[in-house]
LOFI-233508 format. One record per residue (C-alpha): x, y, z; residue number from 1. Coordinates in steps of 0.1 Angstrom, whole numbers, plus 5000, padded with zeros to 4 digits. Layout:
BEGIN
{{X; Y; Z}; NUM}
...
END
This chain:
BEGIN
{{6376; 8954; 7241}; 1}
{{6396; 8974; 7218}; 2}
{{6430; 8997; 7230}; 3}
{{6408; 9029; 7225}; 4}
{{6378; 9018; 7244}; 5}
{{6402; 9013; 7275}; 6}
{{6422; 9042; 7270}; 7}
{{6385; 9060; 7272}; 8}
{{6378; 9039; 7304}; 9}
{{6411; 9045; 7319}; 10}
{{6405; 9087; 7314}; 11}
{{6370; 9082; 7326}; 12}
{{6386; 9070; 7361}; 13}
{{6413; 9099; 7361}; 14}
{{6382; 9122; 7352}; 15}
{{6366; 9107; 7384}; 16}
{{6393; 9110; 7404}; 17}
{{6403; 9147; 7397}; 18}
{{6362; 9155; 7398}; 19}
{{6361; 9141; 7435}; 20}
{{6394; 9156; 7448}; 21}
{{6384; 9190; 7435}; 22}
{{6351; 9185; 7450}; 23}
{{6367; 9173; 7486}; 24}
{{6393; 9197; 7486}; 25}
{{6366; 9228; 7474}; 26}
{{6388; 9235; 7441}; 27}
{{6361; 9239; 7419}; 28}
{{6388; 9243; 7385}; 29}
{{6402; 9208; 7394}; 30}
{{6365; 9193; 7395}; 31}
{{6351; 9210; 7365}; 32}
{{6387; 9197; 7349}; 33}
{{6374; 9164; 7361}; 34}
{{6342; 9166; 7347}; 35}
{{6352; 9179; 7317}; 36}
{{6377; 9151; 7309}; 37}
{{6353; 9123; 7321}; 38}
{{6326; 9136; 7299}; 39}
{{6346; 9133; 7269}; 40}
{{6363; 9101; 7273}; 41}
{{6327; 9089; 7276}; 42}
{{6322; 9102; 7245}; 43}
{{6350; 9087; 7230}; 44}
{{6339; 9052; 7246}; 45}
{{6307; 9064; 7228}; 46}
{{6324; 9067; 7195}; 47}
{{6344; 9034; 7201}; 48}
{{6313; 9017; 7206}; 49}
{{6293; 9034; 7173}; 50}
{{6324; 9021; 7151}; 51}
{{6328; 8984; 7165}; 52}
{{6289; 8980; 7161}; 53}
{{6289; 8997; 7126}; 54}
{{6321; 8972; 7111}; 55}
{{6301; 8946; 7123}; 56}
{{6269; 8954; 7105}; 57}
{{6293; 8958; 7075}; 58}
{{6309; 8916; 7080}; 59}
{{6275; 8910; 7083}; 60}
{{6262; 8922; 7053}; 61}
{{6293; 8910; 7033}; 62}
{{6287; 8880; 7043}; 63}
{{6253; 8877; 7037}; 64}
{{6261; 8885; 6998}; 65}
{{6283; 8865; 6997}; 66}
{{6259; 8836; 7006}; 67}
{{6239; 8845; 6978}; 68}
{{6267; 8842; 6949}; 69}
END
């Protein structure tokens, strides 16, 4: 697992946590802050993921050229 996929993790969980205090405590600007921060380290986990899978396809194909030289 690379450093940015859990950095993304990581925020996800502070995302959680300020979503659920805001929500237990009625402070709907700390929850939507919450939400808001989980939903984009998601997407950043998102992104992580897109680039890991795509440099592998790219080794792969490399490789498989090379085989043929």
């Amino acid at each position: 697992m690379s450093d940015e996929k859990i950095k993304a993790k990581l925020d996800q969980v502070k995302g959680g946590i300020k979503q659920v205090v805001g929500k237990a405590t009625e402070n709907k600007k700390l929850e939507a802050e919450g939400m808001v921060e989980k939903t984009i380290a998601k997407g950043k986990e998102i992104i992580d993921d897109i680039k890991e899978g795509s440099e592998g396809a790219v080794d792969s194909i490399k490789k498989a050229l090379d085989k043929k030289k």
